[in-house]
PDB file of N, CA, C and O in Angstrom:
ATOM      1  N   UNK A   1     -25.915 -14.534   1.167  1.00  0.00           N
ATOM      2  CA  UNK A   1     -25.616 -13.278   1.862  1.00  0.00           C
ATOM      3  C   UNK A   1     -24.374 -13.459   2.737  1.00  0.00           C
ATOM      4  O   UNK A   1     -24.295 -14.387   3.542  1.00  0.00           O
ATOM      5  N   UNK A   2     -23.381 -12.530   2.560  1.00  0.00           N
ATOM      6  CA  UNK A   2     -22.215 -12.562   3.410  1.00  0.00           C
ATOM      7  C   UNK A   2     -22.628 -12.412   5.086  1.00  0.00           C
ATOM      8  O   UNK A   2     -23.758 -12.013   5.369  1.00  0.00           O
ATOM      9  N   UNK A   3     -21.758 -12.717   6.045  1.00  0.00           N
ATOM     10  CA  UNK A   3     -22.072 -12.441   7.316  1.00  0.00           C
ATOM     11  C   UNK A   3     -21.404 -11.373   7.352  1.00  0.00           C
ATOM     12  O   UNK A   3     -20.818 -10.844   6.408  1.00  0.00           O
ATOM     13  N   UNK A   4     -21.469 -11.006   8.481  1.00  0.00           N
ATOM     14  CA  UNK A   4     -20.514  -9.589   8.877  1.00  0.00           C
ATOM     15  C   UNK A   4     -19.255 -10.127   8.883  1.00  0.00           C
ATOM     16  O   UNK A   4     -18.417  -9.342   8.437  1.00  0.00           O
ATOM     17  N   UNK A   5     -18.760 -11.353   9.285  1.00  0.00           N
ATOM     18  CA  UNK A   5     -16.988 -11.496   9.570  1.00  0.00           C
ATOM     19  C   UNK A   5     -16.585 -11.621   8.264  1.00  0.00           C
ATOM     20  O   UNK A   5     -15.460 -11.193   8.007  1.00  0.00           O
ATOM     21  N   UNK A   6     -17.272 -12.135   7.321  1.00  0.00           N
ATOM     22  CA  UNK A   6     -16.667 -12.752   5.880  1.00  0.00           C
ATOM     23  C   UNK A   6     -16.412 -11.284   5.559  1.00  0.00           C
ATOM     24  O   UNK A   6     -15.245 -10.948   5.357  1.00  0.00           O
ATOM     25  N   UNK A   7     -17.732 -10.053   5.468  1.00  0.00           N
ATOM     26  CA  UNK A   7     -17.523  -8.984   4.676  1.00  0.00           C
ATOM     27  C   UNK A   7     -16.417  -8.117   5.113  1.00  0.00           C
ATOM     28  O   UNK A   7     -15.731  -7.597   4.233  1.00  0.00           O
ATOM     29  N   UNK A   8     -16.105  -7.852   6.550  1.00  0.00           N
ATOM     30  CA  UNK A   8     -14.884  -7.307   6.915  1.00  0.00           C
ATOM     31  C   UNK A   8     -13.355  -7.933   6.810  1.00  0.00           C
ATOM     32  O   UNK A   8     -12.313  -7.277   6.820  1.00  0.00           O
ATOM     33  N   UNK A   9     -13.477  -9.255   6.717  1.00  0.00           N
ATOM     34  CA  UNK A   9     -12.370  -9.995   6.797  1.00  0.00           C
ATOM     35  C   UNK A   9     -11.756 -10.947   5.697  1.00  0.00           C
ATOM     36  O   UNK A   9     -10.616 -11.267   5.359  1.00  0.00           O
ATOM     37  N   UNK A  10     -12.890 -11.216   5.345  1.00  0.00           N
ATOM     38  CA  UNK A  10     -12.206 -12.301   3.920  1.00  0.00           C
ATOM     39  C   UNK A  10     -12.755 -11.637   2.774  1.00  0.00           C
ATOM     40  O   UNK A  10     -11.953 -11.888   1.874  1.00  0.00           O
ATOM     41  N   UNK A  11     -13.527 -11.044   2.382  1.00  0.00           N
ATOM     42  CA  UNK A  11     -14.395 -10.816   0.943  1.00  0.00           C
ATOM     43  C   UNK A  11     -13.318  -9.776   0.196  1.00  0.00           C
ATOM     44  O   UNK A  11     -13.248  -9.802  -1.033  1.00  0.00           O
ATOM     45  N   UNK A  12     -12.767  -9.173   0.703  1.00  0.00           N
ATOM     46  CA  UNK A  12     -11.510  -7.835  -0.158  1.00  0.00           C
ATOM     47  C   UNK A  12     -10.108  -8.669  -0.317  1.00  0.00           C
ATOM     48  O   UNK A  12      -9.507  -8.560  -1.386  1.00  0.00           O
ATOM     49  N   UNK A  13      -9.572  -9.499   0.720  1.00  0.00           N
ATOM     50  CA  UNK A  13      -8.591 -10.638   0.289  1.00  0.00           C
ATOM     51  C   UNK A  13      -8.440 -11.125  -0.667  1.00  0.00           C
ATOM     52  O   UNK A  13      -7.522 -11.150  -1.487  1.00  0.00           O
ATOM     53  N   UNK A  14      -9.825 -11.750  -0.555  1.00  0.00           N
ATOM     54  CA  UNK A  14     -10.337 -13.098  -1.520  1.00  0.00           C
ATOM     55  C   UNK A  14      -9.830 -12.211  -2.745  1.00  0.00           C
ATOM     56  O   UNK A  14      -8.827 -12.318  -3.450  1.00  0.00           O
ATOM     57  N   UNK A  15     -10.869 -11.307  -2.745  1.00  0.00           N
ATOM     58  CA  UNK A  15     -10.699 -10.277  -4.238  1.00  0.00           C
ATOM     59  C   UNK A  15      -9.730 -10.118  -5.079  1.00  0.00           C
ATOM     60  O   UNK A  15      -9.730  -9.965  -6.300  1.00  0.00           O
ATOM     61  N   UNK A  16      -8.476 -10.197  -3.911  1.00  0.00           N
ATOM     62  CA  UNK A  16      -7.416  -9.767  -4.418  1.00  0.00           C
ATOM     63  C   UNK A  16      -5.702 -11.066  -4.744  1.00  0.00           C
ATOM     64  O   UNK A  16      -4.488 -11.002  -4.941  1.00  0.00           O
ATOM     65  N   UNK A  17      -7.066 -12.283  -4.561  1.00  0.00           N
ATOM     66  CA  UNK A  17      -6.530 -13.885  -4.738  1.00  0.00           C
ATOM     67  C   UNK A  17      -5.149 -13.607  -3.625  1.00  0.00           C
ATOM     68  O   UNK A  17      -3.995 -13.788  -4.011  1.00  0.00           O
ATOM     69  N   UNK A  18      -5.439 -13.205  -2.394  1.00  0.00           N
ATOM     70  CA  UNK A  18      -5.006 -13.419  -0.632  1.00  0.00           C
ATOM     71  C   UNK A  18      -5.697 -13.950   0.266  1.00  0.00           C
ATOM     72  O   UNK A  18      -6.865 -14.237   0.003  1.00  0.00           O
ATOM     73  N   UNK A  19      -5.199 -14.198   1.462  1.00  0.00           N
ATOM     74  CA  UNK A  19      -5.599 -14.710   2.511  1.00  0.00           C
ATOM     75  C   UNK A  19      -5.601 -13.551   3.153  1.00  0.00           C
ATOM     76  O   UNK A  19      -5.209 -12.533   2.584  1.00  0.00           O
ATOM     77  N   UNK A  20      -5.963 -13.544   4.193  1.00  0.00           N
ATOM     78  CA  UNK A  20      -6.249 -12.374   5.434  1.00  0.00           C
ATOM     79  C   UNK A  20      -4.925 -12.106   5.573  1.00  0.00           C
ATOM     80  O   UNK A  20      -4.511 -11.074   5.045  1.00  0.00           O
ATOM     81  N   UNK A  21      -4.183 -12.788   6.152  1.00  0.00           N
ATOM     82  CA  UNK A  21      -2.712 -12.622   6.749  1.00  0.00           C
ATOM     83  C   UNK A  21      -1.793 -12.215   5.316  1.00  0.00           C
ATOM     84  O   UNK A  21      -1.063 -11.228   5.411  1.00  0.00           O
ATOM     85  N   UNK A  22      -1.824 -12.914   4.092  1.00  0.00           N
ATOM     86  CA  UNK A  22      -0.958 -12.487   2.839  1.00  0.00           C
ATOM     87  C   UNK A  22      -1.672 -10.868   2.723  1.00  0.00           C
ATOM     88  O   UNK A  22      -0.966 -10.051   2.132  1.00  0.00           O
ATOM     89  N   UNK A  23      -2.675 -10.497   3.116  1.00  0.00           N
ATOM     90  CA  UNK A  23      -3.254  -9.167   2.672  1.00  0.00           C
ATOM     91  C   UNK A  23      -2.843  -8.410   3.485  1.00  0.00           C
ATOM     92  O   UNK A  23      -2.370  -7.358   3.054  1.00  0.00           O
ATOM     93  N   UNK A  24      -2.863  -8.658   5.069  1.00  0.00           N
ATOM     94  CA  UNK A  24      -2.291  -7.908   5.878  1.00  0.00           C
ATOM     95  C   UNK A  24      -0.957  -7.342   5.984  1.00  0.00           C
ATOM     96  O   UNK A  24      -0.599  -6.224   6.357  1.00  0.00           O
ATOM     97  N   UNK A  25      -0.302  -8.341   5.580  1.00  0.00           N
ATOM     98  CA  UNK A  25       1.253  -8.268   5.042  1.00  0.00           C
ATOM     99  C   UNK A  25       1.864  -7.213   4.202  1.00  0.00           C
ATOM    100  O   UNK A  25       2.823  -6.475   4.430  1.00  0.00           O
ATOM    101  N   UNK A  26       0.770  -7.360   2.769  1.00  0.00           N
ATOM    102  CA  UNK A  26       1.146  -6.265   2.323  1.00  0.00           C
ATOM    103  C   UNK A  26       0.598  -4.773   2.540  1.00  0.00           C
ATOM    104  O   UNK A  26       1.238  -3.795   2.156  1.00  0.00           O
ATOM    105  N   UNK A  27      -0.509  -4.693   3.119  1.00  0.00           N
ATOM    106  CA  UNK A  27      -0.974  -3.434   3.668  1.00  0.00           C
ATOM    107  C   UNK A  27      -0.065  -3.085   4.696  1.00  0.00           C
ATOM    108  O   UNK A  27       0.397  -1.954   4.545  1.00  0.00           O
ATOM    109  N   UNK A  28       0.358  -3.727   5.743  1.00  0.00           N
ATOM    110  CA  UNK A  28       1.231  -3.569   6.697  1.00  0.00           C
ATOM    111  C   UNK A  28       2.488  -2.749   5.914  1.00  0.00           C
ATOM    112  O   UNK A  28       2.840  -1.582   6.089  1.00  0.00           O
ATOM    113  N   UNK A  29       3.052  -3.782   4.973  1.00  0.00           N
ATOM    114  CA  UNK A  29       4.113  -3.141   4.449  1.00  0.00           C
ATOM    115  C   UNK A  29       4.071  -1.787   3.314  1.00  0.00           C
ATOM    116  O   UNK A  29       5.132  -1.218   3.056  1.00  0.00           O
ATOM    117  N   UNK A  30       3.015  -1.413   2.788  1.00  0.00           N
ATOM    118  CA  UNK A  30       2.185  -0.150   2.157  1.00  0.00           C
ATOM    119  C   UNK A  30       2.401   0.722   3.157  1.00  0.00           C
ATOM    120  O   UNK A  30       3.096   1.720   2.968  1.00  0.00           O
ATOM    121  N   UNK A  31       1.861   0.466   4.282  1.00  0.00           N
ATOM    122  CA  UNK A  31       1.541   1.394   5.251  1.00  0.00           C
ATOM    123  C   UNK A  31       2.977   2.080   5.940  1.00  0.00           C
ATOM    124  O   UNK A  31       3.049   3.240   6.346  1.00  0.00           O
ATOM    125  N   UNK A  32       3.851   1.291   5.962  1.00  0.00           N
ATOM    126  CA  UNK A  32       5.287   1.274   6.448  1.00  0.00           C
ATOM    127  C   UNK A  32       6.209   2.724   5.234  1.00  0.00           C
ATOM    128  O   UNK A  32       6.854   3.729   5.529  1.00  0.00           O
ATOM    129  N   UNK A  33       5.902   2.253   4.205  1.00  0.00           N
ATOM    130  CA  UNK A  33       6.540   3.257   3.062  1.00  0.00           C
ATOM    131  C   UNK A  33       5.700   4.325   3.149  1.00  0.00           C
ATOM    132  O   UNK A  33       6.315   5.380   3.303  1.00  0.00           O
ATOM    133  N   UNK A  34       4.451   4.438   3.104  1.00  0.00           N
ATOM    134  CA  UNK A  34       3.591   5.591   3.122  1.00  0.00           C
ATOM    135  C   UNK A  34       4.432   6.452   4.664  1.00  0.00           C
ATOM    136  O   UNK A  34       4.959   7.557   4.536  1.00  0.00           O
ATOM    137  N   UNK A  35       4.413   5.904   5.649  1.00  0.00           N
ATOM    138  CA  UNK A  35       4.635   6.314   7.065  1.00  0.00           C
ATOM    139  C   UNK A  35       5.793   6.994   6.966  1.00  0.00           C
ATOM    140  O   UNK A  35       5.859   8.034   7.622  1.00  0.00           O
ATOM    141  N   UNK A  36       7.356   6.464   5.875  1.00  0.00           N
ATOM    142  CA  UNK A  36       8.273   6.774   5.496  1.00  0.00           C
ATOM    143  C   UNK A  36       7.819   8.340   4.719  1.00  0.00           C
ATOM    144  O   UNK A  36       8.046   9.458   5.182  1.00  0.00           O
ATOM    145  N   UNK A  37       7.328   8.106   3.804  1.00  0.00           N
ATOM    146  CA  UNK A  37       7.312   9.332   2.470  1.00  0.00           C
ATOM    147  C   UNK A  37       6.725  10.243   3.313  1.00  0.00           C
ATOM    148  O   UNK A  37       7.070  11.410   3.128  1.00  0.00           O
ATOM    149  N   UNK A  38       5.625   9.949   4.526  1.00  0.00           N
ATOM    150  CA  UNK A  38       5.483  11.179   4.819  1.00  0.00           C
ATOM    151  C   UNK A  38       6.264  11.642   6.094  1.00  0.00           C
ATOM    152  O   UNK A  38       6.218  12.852   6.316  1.00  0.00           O
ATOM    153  N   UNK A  39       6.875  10.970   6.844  1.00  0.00           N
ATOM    154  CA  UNK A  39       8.148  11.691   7.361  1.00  0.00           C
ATOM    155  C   UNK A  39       9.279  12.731   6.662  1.00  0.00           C
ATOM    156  O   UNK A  39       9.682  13.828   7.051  1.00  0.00           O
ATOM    157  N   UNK A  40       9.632  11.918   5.447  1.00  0.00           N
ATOM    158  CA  UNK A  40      10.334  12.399   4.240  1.00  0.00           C
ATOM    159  C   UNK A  40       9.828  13.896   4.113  1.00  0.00           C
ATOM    160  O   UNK A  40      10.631  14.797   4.355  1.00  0.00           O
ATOM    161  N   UNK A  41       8.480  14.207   3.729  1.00  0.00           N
ATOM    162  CA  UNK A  41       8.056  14.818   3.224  1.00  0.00           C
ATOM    163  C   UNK A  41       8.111  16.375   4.147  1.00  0.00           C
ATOM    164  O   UNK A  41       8.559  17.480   3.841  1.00  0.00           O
ATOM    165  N   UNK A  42       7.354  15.797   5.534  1.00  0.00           N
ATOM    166  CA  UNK A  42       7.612  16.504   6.531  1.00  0.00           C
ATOM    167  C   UNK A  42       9.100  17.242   6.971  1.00  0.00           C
ATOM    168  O   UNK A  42       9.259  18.301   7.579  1.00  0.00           O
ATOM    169  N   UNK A  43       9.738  16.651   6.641  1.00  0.00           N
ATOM    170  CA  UNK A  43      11.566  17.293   7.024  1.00  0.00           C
ATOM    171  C   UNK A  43      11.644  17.927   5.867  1.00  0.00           C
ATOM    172  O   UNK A  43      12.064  19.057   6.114  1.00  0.00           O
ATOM    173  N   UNK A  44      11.441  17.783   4.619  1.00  0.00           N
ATOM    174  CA  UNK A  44      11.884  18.398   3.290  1.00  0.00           C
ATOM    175  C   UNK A  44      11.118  19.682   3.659  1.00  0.00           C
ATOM    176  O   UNK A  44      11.697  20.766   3.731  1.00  0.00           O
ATOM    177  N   UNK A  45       9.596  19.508   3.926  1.00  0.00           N
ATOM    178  CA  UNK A  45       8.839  21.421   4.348  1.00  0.00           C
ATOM    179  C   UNK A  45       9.891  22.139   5.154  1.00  0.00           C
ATOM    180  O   UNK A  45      10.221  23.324   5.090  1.00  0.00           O
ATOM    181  N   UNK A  46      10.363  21.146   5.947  1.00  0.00           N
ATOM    182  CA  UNK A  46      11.297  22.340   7.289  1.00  0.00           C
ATOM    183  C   UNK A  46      12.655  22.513   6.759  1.00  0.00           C
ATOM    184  O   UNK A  46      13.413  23.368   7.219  1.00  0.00           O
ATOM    185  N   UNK A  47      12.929  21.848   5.957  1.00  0.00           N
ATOM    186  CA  UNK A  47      14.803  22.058   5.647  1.00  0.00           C
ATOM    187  C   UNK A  47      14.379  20.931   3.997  1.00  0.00           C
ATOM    188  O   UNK A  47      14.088  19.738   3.909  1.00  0.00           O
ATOM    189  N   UNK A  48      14.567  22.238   2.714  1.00  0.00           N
ATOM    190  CA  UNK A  48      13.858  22.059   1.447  1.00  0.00           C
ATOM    191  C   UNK A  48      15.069  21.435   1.086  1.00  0.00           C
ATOM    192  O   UNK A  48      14.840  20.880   0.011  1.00  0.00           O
ATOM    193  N   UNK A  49      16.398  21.209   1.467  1.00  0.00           N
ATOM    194  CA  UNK A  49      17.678  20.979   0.922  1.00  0.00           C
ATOM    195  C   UNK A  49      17.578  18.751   0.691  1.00  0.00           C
ATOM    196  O   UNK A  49      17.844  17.896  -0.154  1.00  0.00           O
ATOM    197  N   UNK A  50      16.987  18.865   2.182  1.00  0.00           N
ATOM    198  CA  UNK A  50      16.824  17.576   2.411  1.00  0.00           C
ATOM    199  C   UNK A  50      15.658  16.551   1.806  1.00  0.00           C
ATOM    200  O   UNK A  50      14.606  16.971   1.324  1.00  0.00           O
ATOM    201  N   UNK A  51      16.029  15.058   1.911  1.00  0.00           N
ATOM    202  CA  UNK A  51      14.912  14.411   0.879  1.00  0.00           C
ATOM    203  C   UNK A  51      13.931  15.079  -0.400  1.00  0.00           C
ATOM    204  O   UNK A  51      12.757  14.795  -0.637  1.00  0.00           O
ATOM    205  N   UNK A  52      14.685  15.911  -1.021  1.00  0.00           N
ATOM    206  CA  UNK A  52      14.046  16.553  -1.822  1.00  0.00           C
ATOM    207  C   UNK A  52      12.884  15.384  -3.334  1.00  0.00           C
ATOM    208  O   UNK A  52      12.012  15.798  -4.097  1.00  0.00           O
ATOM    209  N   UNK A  53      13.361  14.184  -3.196  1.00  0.00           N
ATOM    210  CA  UNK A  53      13.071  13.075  -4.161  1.00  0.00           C
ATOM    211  C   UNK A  53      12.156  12.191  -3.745  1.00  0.00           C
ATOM    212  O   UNK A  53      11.224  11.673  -4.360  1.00  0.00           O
ATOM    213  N   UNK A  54      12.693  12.013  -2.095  1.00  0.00           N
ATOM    214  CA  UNK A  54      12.666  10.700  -1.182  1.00  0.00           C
ATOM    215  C   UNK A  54      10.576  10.425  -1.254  1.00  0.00           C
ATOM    216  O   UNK A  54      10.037   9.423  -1.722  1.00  0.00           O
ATOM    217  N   UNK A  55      10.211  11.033  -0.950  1.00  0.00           N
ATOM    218  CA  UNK A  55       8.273  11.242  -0.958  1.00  0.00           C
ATOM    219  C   UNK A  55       8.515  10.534  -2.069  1.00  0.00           C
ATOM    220  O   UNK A  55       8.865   9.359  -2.175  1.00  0.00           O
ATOM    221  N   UNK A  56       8.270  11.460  -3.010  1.00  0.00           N
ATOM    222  CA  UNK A  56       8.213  11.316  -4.727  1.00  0.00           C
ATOM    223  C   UNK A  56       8.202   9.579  -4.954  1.00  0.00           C
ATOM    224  O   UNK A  56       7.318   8.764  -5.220  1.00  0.00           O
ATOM    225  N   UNK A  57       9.470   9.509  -4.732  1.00  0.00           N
ATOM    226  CA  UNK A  57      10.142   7.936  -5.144  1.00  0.00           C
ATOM    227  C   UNK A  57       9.388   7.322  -4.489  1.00  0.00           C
ATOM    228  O   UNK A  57       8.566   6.716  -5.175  1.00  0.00           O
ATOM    229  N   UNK A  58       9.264   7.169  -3.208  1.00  0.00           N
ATOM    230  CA  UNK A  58       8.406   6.284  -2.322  1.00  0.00           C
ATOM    231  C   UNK A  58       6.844   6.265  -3.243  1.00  0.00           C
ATOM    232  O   UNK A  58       6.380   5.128  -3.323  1.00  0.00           O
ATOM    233  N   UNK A  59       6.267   7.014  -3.713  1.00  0.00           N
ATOM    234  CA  UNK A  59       4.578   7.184  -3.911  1.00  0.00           C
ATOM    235  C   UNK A  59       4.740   6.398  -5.535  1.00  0.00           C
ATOM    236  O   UNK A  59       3.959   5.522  -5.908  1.00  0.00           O
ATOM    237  N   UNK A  60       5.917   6.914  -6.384  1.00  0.00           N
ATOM    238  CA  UNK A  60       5.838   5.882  -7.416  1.00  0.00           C
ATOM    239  C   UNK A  60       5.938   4.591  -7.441  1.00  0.00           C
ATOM    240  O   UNK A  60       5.269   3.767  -8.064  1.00  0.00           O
ATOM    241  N   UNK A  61       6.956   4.437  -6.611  1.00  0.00           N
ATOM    242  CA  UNK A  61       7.294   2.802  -6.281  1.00  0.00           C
ATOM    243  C   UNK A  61       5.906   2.393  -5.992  1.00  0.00           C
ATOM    244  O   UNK A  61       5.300   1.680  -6.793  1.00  0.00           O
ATOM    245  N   UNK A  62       5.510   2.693  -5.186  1.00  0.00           N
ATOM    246  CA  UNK A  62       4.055   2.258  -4.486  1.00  0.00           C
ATOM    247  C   UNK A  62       3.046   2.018  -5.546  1.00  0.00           C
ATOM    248  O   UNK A  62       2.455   0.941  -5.620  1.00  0.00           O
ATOM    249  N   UNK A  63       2.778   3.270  -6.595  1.00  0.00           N
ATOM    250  CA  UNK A  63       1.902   3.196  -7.724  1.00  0.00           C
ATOM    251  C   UNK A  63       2.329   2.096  -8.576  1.00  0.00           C
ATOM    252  O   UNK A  63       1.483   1.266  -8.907  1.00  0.00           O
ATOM    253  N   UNK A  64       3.273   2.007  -8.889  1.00  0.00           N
ATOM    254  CA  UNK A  64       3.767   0.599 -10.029  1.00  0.00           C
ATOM    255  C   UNK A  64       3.632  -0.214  -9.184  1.00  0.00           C
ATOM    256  O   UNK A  64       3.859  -1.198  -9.888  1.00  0.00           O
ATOM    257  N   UNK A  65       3.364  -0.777  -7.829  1.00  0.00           N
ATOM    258  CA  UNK A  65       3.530  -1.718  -7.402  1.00  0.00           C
ATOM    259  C   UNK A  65       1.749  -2.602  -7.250  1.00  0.00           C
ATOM    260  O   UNK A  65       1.221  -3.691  -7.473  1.00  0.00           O
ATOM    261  N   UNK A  66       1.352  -0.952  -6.620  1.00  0.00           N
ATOM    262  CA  UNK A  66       0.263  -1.831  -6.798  1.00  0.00           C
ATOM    263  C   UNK A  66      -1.081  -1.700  -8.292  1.00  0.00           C
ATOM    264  O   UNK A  66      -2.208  -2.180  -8.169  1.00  0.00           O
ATOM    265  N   UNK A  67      -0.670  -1.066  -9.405  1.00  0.00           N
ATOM    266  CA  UNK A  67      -0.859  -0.966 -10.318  1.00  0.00           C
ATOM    267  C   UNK A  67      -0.748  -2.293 -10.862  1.00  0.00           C
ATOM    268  O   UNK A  67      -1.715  -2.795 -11.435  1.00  0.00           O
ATOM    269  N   UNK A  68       0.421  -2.950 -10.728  1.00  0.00           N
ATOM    270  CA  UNK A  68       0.939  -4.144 -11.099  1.00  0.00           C
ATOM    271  C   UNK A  68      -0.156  -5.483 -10.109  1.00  0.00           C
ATOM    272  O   UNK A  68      -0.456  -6.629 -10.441  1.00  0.00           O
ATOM    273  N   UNK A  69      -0.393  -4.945  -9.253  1.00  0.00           N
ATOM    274  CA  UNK A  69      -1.031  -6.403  -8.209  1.00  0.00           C
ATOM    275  C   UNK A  69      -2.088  -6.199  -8.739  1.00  0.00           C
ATOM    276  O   UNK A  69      -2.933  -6.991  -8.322  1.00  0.00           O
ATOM    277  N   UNK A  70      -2.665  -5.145  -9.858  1.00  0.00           N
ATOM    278  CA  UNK A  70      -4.275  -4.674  -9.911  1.00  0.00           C
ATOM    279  C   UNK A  70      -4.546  -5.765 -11.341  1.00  0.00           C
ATOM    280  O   UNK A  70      -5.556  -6.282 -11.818  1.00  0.00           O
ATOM    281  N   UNK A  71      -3.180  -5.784 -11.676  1.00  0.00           N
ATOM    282  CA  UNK A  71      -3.275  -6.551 -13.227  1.00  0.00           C
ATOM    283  C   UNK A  71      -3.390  -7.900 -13.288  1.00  0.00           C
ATOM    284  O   UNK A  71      -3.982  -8.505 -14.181  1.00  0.00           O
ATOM    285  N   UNK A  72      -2.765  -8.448 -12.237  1.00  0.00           N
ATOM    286  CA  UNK A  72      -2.392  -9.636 -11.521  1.00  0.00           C
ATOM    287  C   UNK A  72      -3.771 -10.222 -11.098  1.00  0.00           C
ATOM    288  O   UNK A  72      -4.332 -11.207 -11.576  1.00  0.00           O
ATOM    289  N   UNK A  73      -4.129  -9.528 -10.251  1.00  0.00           N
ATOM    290  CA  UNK A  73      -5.342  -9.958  -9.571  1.00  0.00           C
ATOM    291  C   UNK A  73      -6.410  -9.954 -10.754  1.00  0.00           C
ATOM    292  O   UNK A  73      -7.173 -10.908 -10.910  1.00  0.00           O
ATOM    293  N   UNK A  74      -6.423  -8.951 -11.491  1.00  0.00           N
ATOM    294  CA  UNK A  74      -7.934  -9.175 -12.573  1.00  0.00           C
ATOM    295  C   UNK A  74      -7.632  -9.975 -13.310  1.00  0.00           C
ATOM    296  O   UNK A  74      -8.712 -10.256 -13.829  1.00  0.00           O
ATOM    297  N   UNK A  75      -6.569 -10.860 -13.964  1.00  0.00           N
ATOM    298  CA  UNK A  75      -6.033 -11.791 -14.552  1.00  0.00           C
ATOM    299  C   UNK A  75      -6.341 -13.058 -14.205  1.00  0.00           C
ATOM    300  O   UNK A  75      -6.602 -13.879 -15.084  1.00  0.00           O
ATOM    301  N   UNK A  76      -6.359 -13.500 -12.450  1.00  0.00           N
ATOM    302  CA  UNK A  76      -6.666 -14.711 -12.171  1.00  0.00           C
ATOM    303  C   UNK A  76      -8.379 -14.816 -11.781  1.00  0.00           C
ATOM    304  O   UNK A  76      -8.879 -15.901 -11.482  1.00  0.00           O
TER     305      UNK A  76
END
């Protein structure tokens, strides 16, 4: 049986053949582009001329990226 620290802290890492800190890293940096696209997104509602792509691009990049870590990870 997991304890409570393993299940919040290491057991979704592990999963994903990371460490706490390599996982944090990239959620950190997920979270950073998401934070972007929806700024992006937000200025394009108020003035449609601007970042009209910028969201878009950001959410694909993101999907191939971690589409790609999903293949990776079920592989090892």
């Amino acid at each position: 049986m997991q304890t409570t620290f393993e299940r919040l802290f290491v057991a979704h890492p592990r999963s994903v053949n990371e460490d706490y800190l390599a996982h944090a890293g990239v959620a950190l940096r997920f979270a950073q582009l998401l934070f972007r696209a929806g700024l992006a997104a937000l200025v394009h509602a108020v003035i449609p001329a601007l970042f009209e792509t910028s969201a878009s691009s950001i959410i694909k990049k993101l999907h191939r990226e971690m589409s790609e870590r999903s293949r990776t990870s079920q592989r090892s």
